[in-house]
KEFIGU-695285 format. One record per residue (C-alpha): z, y, x. Coordinates in pm, 1 decimal. Each point is the difference from the previous one (the first is absolute). Layout:
BEGIN
R         zz         yy         xx
R          Z          Y          X
...
//
This chain:
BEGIN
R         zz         yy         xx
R     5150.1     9914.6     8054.7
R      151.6      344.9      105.5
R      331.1     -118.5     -218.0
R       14.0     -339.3      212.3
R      -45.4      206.4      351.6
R      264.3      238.4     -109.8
R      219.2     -285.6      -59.9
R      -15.3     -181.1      268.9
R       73.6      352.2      224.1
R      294.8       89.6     -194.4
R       85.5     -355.6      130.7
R      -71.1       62.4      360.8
R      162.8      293.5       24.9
R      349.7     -122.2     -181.2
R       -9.4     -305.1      246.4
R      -34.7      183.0      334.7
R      262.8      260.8     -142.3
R      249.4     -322.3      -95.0
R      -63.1     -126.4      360.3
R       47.6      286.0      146.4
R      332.5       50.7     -170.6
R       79.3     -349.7      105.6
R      -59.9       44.2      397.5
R      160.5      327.8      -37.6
R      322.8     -174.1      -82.0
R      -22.7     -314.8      219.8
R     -132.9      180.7      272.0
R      213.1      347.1      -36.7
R      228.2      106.2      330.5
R      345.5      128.5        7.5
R       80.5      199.0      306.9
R      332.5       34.8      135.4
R       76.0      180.4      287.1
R      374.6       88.0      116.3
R       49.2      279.4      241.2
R      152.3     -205.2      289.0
R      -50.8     -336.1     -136.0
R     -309.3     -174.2      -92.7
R     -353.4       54.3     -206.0
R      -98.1     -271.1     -206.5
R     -275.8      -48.5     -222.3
R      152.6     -183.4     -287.3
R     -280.1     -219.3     -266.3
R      110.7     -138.1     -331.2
R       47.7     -313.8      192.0
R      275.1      190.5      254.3
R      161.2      135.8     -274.9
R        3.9     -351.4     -167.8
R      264.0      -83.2      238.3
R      248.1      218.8     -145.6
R      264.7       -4.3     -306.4
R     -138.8       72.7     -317.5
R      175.9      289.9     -229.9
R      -18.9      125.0     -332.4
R       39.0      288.4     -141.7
R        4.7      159.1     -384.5
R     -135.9      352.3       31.5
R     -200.8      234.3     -239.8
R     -283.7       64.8      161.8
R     -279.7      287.2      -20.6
R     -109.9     -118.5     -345.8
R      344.2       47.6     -140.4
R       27.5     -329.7      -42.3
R      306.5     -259.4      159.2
R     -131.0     -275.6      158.3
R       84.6     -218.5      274.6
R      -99.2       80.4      341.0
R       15.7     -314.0      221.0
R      -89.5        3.0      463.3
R      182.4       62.5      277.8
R      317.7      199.8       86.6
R      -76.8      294.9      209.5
R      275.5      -61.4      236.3
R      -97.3     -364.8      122.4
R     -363.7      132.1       82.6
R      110.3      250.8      204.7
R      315.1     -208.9      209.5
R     -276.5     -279.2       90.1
R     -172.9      306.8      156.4
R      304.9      103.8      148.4
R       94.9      306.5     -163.3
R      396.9       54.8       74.7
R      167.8      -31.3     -355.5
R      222.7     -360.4       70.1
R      331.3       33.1      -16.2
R      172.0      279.5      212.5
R     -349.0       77.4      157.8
R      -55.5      329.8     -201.6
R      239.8      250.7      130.6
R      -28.1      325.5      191.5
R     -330.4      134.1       74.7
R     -170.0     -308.9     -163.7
R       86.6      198.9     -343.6
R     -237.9      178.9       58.9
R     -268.3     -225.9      -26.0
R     -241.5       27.3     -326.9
R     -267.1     -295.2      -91.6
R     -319.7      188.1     -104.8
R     -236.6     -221.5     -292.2
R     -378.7       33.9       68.9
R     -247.6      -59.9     -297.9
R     -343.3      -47.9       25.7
R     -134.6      320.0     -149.0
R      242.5      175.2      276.1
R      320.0       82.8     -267.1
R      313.2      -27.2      195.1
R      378.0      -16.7     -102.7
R      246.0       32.3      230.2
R      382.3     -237.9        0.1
R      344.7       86.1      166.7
R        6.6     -327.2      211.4
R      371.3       -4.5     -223.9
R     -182.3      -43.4     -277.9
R     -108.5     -340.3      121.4
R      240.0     -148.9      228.5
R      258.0     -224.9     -175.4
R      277.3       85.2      191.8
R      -18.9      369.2     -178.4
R     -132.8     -100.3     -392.7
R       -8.0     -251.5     -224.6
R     -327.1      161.5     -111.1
R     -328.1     -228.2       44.7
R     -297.5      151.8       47.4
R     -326.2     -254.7      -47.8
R     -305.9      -59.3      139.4
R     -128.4     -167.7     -307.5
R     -322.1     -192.4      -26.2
R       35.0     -158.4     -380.3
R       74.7      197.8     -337.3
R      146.5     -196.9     -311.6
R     -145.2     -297.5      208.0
R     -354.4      120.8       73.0
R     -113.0      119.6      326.4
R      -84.4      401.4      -28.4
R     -268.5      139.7      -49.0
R     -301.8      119.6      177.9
R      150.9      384.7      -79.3
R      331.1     -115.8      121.5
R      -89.0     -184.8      282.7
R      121.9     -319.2      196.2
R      303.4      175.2        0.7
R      236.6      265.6     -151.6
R      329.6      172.0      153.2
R      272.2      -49.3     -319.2
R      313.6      206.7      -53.1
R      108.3     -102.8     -328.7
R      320.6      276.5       47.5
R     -209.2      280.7       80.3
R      -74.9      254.6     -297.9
R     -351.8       71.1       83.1
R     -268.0     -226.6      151.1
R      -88.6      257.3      292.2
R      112.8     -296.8      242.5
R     -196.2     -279.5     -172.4
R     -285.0       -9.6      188.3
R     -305.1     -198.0      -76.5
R     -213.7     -177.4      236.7
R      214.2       -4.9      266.0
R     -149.8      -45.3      342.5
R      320.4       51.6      268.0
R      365.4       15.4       44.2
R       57.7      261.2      284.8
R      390.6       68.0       88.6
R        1.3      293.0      215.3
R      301.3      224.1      216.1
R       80.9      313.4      -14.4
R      -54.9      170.7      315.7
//
């Protein structure tokens, strides 16, 4: 009897963990907030909207696989972040996009680094690995720079997209 009871709450417990994985997916929030432009609060469904890229990358494991969301530089035009053509010039150089994760790690981008006008770099906000959505660990979503040499900028469980001026 104490066998079947055990059972059956090692069952419980790895269904409300799988659901809770689930709604933290389908229900997870991407803010996006642009000094002098907009804030948004982007869902899966927002982000839907956009272009899907992929990208081949070796990620913390060691091991190359292929990253596959959203460029990094469409999120943050529809929010009305100043990287089109000939926008970025002068003191709008000195802007810097700032990557929030949920356990509060924060990496920090030359707003260069993104805009398309200045690299042919892309820098994703990816949702899927080799095809599978991340994982729990990971998060809904994960900042990728397949050129850079260590993953200090790939950061997990992102939560917002904040492109701040210096003052």
């Amino acid at each position: 009897m104490k066998l079947f009871i055990y059972g059956i709450l090692i069952l419980l417990t790895f269904a409300f963990s799988t659901s809770a994985q689930t709604v933290t997916k389908t229900d997870a929030v991407l803010r996006v907030e642009v000094d002098g432009g907009k804030t948004l609060d982007l869902t899966t469904k927002d982000l839907a909207k956009f272009a899907r890229r992929d990208i081949k990358a070796k990620g913390h494991d060691e091991k190359e696989s292929v990253y596959s969301g959203y460029n990094l530089s469409d999120i943050l035009f529809s929010a009305g972040a100043r990287i089109g053509k000939d926008e970025l010039k002068g003191k709008e150089l000195g802007a810097y996009l700032v990557v929030e994760a949920a356990d509060g790690y924060k990496a920090i981008f030359a707003i260069a680094e993104i805009a398309p006008e200045f690299t042919d770099k892309t820098i994703l906000l990816a949702d899927t690995r080799d095809g599978k959505p991340l994982d729990a660990k990971t998060g809904a979503w994960q900042i990728i720079v397949a050129d850079d040499k260590k993953h200090g900028r790939w950061v997990r469980q992102v939560t917002a997209l904040k492109i701040r001026k210096i003052q």
